[in-house]
C-alpha positions in Angstrom: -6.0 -38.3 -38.3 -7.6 -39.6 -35.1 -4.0 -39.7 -33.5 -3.6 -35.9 -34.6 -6.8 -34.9 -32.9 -5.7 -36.9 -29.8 -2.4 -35.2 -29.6 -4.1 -31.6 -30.1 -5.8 -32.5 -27.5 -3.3 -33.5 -25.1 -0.9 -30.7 -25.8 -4.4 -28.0 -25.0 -4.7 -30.4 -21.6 -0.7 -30.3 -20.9 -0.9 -26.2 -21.5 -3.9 -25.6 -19.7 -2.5 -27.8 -16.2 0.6 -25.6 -16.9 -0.2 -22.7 -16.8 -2.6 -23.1 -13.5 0.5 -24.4 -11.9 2.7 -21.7 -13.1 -0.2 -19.0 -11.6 0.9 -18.8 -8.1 -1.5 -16.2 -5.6 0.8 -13.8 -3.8 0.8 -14.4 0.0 0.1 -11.3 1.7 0.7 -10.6 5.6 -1.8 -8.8 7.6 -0.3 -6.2 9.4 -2.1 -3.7 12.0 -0.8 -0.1 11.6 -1.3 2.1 14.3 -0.6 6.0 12.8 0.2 8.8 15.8 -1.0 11.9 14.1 1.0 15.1 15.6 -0.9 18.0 17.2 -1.8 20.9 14.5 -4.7 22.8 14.2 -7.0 22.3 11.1 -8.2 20.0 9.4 -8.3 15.4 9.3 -4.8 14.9 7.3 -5.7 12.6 4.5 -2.9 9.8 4.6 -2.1 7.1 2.0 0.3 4.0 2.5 1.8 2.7 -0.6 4.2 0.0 -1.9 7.7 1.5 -3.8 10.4 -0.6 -5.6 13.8 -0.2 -5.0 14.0 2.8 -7.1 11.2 4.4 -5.4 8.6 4.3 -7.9 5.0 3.5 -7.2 3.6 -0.6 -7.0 0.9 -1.0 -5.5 -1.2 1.4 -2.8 -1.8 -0.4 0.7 -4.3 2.1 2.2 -5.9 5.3 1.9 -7.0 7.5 5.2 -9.9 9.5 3.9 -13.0 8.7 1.4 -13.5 11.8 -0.5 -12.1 11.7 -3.7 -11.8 15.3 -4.2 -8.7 15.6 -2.2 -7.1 13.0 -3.5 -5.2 15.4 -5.7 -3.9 17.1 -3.1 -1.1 13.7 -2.1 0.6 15.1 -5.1 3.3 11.9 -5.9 0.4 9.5 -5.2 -2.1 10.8 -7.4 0.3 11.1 -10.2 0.7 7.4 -10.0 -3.0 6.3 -8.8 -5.5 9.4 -10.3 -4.3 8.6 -13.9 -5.2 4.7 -13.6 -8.1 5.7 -11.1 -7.8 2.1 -10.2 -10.5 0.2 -7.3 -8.7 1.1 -4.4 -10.1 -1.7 -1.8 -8.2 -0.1 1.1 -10.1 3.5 1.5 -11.3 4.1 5.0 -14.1 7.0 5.7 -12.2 9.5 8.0 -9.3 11.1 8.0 -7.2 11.8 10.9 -7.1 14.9 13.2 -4.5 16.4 14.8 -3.3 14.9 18.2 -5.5 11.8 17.2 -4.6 7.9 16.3 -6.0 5.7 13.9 -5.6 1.7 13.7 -6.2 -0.4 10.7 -5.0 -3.3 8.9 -2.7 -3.7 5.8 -1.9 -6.0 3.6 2.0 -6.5 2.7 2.7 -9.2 0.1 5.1 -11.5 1.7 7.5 -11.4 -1.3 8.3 -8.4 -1.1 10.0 -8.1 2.7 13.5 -8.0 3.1 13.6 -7.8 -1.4 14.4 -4.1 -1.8 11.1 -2.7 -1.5 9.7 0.2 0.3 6.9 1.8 2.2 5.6 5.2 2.1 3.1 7.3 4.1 2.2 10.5 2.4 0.1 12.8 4.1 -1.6 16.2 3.4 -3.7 18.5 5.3 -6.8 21.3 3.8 -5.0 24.0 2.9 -1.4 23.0 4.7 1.0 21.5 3.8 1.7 18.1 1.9 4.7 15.8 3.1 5.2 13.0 0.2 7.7 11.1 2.4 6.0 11.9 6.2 7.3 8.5 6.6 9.7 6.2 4.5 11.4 3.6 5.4 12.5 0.3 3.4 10.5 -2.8 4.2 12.3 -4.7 6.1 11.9 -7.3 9.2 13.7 -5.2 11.1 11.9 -1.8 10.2 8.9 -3.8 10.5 9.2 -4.3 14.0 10.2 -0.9 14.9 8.3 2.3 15.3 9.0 5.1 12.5 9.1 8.6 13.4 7.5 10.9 11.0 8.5 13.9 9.9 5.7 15.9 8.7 1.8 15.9 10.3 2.3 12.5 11.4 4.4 11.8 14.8 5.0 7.6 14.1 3.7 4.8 12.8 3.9 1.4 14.2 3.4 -2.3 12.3 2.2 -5.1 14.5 2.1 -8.7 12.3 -1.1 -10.2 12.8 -1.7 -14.0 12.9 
């Protein structure tokens, strides 16, 4: 009986110290992201910057350029993934971005998934204009990652800079 109880007990310690080493933290890499809006008249563009798999569908969203929620609707592909969970989104910034004008923040891109199939995309959308779901795309590579991306919708180019 005390021998059973002893064993119980190891076996709860063995699982326990087990499954903290199996739990590994993804490493993320900061990177700054410098978005060149294009001129157009009208109003900030509302941009979001989200992790895709190989076969394009949504992970995880990076960053979102704009705070009020109402227009969130409006980045059509994103909101179909995000507005149903209506996850925390860490990453929201207050203002959008005007025409003509930049905007520089940092992003977080788990480590893992570089140069392993995945993708980025920056959707953007604009009060009562136009939304582009892929204004940029491109898969998330080193090489891409040290490039600039031309856009093809309200934003010009975006550029990733790693940050140490």
């Amino acid at each position: 009986m005390k021998y059973t109880n002893i064993i119980k007990k190891l076996c709860i310690v063995l699982i326990t110290v087990g499954g903290l080493y199996s739990f590994t933290a993804t490493e993320a890499v900061n990177y700054k992201c410098l978005i060149q809006m294009k001129n157009y008249s009208g109003e900030g563009a509302y941009v979001v910057i989200s992790l895709l798999d190989a076969n394009a569908k949504y992970v995880e969203t990076l960053y979102v350029q704009g705070d009020d929620d109402e227009w969130y609707a409006d980045i059509t592909e994103w909101w179909n993934f995000q507005g149903k969970k209506r996850a925390d989104i860490d990453a929201i910034t207050g203002a959008t971005i005007s025409g003509g004008n930049r905007s520089v923040s940092v992003i977080k891109i788990p480590k893992d998934k570089i140069d392993a199939g995945y993708k980025i995309r920056f959707e953007s959308a604009v009060e009562d204009q136009e939304y582009y779901k892929d204004d940029v795309e491109f898969d998330l590579t080193s090489e891409n990652l040290a490039n600039k991306i031309e856009g093809k919708g309200f934003i010009r180019y975006v550029r990733l800079i790693p940050q140490d």
